[in-house]
C-alpha positions in Angstrom: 0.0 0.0 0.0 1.1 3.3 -0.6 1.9 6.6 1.3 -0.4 8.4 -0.7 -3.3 6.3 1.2 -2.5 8.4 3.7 -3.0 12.1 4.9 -0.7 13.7 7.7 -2.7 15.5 10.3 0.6 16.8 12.5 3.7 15.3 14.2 3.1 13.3 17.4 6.4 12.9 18.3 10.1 12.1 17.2 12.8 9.7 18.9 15.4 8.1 18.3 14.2 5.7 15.3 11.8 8.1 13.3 8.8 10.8 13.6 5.3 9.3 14.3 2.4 11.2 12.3 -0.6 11.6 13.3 -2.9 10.6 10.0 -5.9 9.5 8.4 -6.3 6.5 6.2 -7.8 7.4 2.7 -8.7 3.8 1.9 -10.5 2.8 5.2 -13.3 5.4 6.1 -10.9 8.2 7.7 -9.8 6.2 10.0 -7.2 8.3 12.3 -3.7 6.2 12.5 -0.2 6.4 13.8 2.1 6.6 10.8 6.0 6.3 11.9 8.3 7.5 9.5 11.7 4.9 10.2 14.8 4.9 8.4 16.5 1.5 7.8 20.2 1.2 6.6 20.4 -0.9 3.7 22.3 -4.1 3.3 23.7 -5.1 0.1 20.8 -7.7 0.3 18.6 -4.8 0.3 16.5 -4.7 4.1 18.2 -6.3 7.0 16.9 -9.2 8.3 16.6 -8.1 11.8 14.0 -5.1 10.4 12.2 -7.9 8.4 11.8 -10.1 11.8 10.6 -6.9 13.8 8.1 -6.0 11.6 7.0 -10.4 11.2 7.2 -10.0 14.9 4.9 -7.1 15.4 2.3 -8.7 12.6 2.4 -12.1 14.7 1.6 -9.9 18.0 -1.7 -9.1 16.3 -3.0 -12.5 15.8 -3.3 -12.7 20.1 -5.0 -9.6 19.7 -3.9 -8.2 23.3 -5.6 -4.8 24.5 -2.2 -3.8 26.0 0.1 -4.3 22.3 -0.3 -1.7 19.7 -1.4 -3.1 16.1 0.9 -2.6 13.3 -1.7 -2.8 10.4 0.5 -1.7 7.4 4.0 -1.0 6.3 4.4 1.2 3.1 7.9 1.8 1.3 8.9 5.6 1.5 11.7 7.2 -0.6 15.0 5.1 -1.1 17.9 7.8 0.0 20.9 6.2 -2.3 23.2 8.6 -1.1 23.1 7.5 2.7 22.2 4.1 1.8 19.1 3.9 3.3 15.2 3.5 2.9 12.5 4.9 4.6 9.6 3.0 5.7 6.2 3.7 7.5 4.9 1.7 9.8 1.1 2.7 10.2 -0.3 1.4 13.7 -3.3 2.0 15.2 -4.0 5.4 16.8 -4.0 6.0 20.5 -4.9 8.9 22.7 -2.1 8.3 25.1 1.4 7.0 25.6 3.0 5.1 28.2 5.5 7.9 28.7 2.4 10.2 29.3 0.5 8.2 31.5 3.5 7.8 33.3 3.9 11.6 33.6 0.8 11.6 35.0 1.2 9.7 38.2 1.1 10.8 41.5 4.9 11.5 42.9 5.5 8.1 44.6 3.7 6.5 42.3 0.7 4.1 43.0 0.5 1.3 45.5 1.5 -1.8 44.4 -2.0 -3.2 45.7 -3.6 -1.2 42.8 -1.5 -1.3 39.9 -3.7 -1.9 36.3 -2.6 -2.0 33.4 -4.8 1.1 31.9 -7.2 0.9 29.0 -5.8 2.6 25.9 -2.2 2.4 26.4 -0.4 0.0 24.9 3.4 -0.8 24.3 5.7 -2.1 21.5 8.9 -3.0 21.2 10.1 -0.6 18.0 13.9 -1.1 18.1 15.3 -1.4 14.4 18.7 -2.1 15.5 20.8 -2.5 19.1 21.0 0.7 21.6 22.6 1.4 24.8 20.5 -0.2 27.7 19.7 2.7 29.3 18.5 2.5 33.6 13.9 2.8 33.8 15.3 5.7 36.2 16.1 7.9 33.2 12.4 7.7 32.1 10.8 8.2 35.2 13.6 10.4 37.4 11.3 9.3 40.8 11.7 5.5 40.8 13.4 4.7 44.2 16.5 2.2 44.0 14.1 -1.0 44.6 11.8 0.3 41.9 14.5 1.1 39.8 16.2 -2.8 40.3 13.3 -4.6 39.8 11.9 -2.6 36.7 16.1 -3.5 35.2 16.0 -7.1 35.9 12.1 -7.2 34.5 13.1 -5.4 31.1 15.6 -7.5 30.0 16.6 -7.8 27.0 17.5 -12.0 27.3 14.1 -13.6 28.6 16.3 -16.1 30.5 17.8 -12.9 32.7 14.0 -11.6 33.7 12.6 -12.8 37.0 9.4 -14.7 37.4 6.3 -13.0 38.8 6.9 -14.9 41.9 10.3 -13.4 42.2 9.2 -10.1 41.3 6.5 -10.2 43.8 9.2 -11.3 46.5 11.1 -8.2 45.7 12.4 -5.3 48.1 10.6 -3.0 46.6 7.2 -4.7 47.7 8.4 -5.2 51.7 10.7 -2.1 52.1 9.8 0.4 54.3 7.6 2.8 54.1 5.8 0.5 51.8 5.3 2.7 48.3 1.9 4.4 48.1 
């Protein structure tokens, strides 16, 4: 399908792999869709594998259909830049009203007790790396974590599933017993 199936409405937001747009679907009643704008560094096989699994990955997500995963429902091929040896593709997901990194924002300064922690409707998560970064502390994204938080959220987002903890071992954490319990 092609970018021109698509109008921008405005930037959402840019990091470090691409610009998401804001954007309605021409070809499906209007619809109002997330359109990220990635550049991929091409091999001299053409598109790296590892972009090609990421993107199989995220379409195999879909087929669980979980409220708390973001749908990828197309992927259109931008402008090839020869010069810097690269391609830009969109991936078009499904539009949300709010971000993980917002909700987050919006949290009370210690956070919430661990006795009443949901998931919330409407925010959902995806793993969008394109290639390997620095592993970077949960500290950095939310600057109030306390140390316990902090080592427990680490050892829970690791990268090798073999390195995470189990929900028992999570549960038997510091964080949960240390004192004054987190509100």
């Amino acid at each position: 399908m092609a970018t021109s199936n698509y109008e921008e409405l405005g930037v959402i937001g840019t990091g470090a792999y691409g610009t998401v747009y804001r954007a309605r679907d021409l070809k499906n009643s209007g619809t109002i869709v997330a359109l990220k704008k990635v550049r991929v560094a091409l091999t001299e096989d053409g598109v790296p594998m590892s972009t090609l699994r990421e993107i199989f990955m995220l379409k195999q997500l879909d087929t669980f259909g979980h409220p708390n995963v973001v749908k990828l429902l197309d992927v259109c091929q931008g402008q090839r830049l020869e010069r810097e040896g690269q391609l830009v593709l969109f991936l078009v997901f499904e539009h949300l009203d709010h971000d993980l990194d917002e909700y987050i924002k919006r949290l009370p300064p210690k956070g919430m007790s661990p006795a009443t922690i949901q998931w919330p409707k409407g925010i959902s998560i995806v793993r969008e790396n394109f290639r390997p970064t620095k592993r970077r502390e949960p500290r950095e994204f939310c600057p109030k974590l306390c140390d316990n938080a902090n080592n427990l959220l680490k050892s829970m987002l690791a990268y090798n599933r073999h390195e995470r903890p189990s929900a028992r071992q999570c549960l038997n954490h510091a964080y949960f017993t240390q004192e004054p319990m987190p509100t």
